[in-house]
N, C-alpha and C positions, 0 to 999 in steps of 0.2 A: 914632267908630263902630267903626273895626279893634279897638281897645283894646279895648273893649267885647263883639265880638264874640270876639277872643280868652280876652277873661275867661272867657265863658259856656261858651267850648266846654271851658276847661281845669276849669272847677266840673264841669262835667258827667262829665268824663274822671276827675274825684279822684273821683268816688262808686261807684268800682269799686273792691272791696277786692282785686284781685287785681292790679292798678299802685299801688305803695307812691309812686311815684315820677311826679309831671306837673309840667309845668313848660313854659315858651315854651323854644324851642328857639337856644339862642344859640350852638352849636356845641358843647355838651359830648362828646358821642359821638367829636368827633374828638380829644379830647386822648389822654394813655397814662391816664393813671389819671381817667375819667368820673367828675363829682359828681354822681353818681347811687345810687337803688336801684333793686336789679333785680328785675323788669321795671319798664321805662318806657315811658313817654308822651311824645312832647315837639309842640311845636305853632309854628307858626308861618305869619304870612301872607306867603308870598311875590308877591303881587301884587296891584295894584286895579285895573280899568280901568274908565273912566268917559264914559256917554252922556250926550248932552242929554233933559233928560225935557222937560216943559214948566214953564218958569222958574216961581219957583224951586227946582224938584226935578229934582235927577237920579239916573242909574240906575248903581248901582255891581253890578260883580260879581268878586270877592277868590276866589281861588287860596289853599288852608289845606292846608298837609301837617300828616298826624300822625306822627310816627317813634315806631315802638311796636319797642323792643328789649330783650332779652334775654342771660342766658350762657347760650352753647352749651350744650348738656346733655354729659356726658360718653359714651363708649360704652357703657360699661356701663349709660344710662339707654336704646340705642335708640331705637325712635320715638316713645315714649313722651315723652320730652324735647321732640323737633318738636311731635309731636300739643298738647302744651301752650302752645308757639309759637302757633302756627297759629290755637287756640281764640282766644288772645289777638286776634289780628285780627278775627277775628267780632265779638267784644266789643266790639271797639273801634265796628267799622262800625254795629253794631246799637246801641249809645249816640247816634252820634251822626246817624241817618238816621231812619227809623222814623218814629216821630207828633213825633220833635223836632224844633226850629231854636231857633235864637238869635234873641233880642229882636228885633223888628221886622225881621226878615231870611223870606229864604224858605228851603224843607228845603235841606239840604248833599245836592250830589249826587255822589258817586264819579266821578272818570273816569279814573284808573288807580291800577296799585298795583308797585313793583319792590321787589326786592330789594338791599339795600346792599352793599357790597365789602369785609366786614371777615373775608376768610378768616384772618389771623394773629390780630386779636384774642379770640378766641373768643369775640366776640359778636355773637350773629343780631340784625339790625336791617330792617324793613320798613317802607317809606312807603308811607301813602296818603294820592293827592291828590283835593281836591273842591275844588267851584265852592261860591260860594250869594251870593245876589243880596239886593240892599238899595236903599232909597230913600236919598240924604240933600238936606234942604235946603240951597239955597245962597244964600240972600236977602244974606249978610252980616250978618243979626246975629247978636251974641254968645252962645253959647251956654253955656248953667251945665251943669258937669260936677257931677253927683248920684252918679249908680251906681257910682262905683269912685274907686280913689285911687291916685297913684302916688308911690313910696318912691324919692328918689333920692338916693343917696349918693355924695356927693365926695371922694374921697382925697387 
């Protein structure tokens, strides 16, 4: 179900043509030179935590940052360069809250948003974090993976 729910959220986040650039978030921001284009998306869950529902279903609710970054604008672009920042996060939030949620989950709900520490790189980078809650069964059987596929390469 994570997988999944990460899929949907980053489908959703690429049908914005103004982030060239979505991806799960495997720490590229922090290298020197980002495989990224700017602006970006990046997405990741960083937590599950899991109730007892009434067997066999329980009740999951995952922690999803999105890191939505950019280059600094220069001075001579002013706030005009923020102002376009900033937009970006509306976008983002209004993607992903509104009449949406991912496959058999409930709406994503915001509950904060900071800013990141990259004053020497010149790139503005902002997280925000939501909740959003899911069923999944836990009978133990097997379950067929349908909706997605995963590519993994061995070096």
């Amino acid at each position: 179900m994570i997988a999944l729910h990460i899929g949907e959220i980053m489908r959703r986040l690429s049908a914005c043509k103004h982030l060239p650039f979505v991806g799960y978030d495997w720490g590229q921001l922090d290298q020197d030179q980002p495989a990224v284009k700017w602006p970006c998306a990046l997405v990741r869950m960083t937590e599950v935590e899991y109730s007892d529902g009434s067997l066999p279903v329980q009740q999951a609710e995952g922690t999803v940052q999105v890191t939505v970054a950019w280059v600094r604008p220069s001075k001579q672009s002013g706030s005009q360069g923020a102002y376009i920042g900033t937009t970006l996060l509306d976008v983002v939030h209004t993607l992903l809250s509104c009449d949406w949620h991912p496959k058999d989950a409930g709406y994503m709900r915001r509950v904060r948003m900071w800013r990141g520490d990259d004053t020497d790189s010149g790139i503005e980078r902002w997280t925000i974090e939501y909740k959003v809650g899911w069923k999944e069964v836990t009978d133990g059987r097997e379950h067929e993976v349908t909706d997605w596929e995963v590519d993994v390469v061995v070096e």
